[in-house]
C-alpha positions as CSV (number, residue, x, y, z in Angstrom):
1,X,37.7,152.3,43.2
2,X,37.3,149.7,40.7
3,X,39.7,147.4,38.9
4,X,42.7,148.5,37.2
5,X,42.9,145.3,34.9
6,X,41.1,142.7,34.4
7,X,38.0,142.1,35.4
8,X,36.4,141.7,38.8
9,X,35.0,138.5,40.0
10,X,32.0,138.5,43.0
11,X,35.4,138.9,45.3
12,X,36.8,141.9,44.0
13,X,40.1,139.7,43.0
14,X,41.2,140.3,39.3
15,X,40.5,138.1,36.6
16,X,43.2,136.9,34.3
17,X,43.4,134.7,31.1
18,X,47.6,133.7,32.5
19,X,47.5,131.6,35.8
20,X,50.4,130.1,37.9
21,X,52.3,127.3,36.3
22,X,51.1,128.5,32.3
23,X,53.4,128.5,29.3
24,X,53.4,131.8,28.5
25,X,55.0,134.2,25.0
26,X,55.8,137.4,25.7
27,X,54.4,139.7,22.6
28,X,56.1,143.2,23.9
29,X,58.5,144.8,25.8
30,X,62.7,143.8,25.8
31,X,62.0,140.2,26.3
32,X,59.6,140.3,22.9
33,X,59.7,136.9,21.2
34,X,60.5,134.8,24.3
35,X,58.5,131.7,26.0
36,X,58.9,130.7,30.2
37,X,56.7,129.6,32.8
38,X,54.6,131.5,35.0
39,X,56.1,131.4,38.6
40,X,54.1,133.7,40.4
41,X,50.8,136.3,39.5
42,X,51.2,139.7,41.2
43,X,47.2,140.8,41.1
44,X,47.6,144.2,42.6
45,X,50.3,145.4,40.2
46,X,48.8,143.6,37.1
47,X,51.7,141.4,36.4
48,X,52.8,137.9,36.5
49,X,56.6,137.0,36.9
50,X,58.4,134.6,34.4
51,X,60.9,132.2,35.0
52,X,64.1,133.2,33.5
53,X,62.9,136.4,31.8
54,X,63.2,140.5,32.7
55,X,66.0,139.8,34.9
56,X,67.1,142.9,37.1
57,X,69.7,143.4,39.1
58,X,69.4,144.3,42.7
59,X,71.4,145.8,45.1
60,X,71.8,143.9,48.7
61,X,72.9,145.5,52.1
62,X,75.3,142.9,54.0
63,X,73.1,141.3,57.0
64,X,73.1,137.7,58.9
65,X,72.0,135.8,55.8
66,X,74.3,137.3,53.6
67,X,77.5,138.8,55.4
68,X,79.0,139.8,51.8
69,X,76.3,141.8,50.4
70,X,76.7,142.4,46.7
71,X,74.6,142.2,43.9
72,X,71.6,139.6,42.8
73,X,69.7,138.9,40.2
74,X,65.6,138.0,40.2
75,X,63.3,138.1,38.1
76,X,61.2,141.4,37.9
77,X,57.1,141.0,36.8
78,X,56.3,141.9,33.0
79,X,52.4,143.1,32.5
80,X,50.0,140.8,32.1
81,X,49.2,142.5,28.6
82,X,52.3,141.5,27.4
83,X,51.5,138.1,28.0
84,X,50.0,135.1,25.7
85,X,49.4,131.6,26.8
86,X,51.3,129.2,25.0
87,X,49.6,126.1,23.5
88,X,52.2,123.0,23.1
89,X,49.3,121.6,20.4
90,X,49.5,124.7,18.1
91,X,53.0,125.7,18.7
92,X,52.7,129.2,19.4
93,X,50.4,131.9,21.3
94,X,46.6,131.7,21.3
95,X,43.9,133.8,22.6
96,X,41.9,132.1,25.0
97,X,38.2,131.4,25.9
98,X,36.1,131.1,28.8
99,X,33.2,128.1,28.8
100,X,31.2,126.2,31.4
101,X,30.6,122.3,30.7
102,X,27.7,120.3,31.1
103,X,28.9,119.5,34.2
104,X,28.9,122.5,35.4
105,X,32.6,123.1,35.2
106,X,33.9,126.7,34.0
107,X,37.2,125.7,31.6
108,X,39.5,128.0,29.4
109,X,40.0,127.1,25.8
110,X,42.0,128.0,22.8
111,X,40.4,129.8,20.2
112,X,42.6,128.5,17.5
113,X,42.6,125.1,18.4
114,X,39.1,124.9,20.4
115,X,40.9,122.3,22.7
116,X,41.1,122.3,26.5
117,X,43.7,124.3,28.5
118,X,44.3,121.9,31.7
119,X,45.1,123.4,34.8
């Protein structure tokens, strides 16, 4: 069975244009409009989960760690569609590139700005 989303590497492991520790803009969806940081990519389920945004609720039986119980909060994954990276130099979301270096280096870039995206 092939990939859901994204695109498949020599691995098999999904390709996305978001990776861990990104700014990212969310362009859809209740938290429309917003910016956070990528905590965590969830490649089997084809989202990514943001600090501070899509909060749920959830409800937790009383064990050891928790004698009371209750109700928590977490963050829940948003799709990776409704994701943009966030370039600091432009101010706002860009679509990003793929490009390999002299060097031999594969980097992503923004196509707005045509600068380097570290990390």
């Amino acid at each position: 069975m092939g990939a859901k989303f994204g695109r498949n590497d020599s691995h098999g492991t999904k390709k996305f244009h978001i990776k861990s520790g990104d700014t990212v803009f969310v362009t859809a969806g209740k938290e429309k409009g917003k910016t956070g940081k990528v905590i965590k990519i969830l490649r089997k389920e084809g989202r990514a989960i943001v600090e501070k945004l899509n909060i749920v609720k959830t409800h937790r039986r009383p064990s050891q760690k928790n004698p009371t119980g209750g109700i928590s909060e977490k963050e829940s994954g948003i799709h990776i569609s409704n994701l943009m990276l966030r370039d600091s130099s432009v101010g706002g979301p860009v679509r990003i590139g793929r490009k390999t270096l002299a060097s031999g280096e594969k980097v992503r870039y923004s196509k707005k700005s045509g600068e380097e995206i570290k990390g």
